[in-house]
C-alpha positions in Angstrom: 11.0 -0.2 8.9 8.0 -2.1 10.6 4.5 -1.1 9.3 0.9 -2.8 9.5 -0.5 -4.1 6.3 -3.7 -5.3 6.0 -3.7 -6.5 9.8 -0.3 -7.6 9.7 3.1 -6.3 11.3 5.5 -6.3 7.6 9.1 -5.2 7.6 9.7 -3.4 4.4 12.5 -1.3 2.9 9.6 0.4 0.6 10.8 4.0 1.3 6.6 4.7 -0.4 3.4 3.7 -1.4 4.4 2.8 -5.0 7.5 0.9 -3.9 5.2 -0.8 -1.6 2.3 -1.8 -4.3 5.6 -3.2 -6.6 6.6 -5.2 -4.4 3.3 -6.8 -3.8 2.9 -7.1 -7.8 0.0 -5.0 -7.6 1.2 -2.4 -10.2 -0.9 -1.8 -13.3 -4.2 -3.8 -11.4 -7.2 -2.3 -10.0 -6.8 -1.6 -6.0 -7.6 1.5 -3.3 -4.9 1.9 -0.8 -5.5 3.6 2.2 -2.5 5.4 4.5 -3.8 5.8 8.2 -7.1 6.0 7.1 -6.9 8.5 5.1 -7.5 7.1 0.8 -4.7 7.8 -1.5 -5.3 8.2 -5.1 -3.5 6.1 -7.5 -1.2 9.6 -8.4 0.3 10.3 -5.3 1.9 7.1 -4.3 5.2 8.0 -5.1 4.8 11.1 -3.4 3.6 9.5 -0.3 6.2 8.4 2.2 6.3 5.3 4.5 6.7 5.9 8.0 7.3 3.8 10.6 4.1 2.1 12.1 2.2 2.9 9.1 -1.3 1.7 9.0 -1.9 0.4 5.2 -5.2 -1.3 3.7 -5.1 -2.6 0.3 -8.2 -3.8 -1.2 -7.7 -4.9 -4.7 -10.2 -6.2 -6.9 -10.5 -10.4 -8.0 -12.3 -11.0 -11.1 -14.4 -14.4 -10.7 -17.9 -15.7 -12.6 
């Protein structure tokens, strides 16, 4: 399935949101993810289902000093 991440066509095979933040090793670090504009919380990516042309943003946080 083709969806938009971040600005970007992706094919995936992520069936949802927590298969999707796996596979960009993003599991376990601190992020917001939002699904056609509309925030999910950190508890309900499993339950939330890709779709094709999903709009996703991902902002996750980068430690610097």
């Amino acid at each position: 399935m083709r969806i938009n991440l971040n600005g970007e066509i992706q094919d995936t095979d992520c069936t949802n949101l927590l298969e999707l933040i796996q596979t960009l090793a993003l599991e376990g670090k601190r992020f917001a993810i939002e699904r056609n504009e509309m925030i999910v919380s950190k508890s309900k990516l499993k339950q939330t289902l890709l779709q094709e042309n999903d709009q996703i943003e991902i902002i996750h946080a980068v430690g610097g000093g």
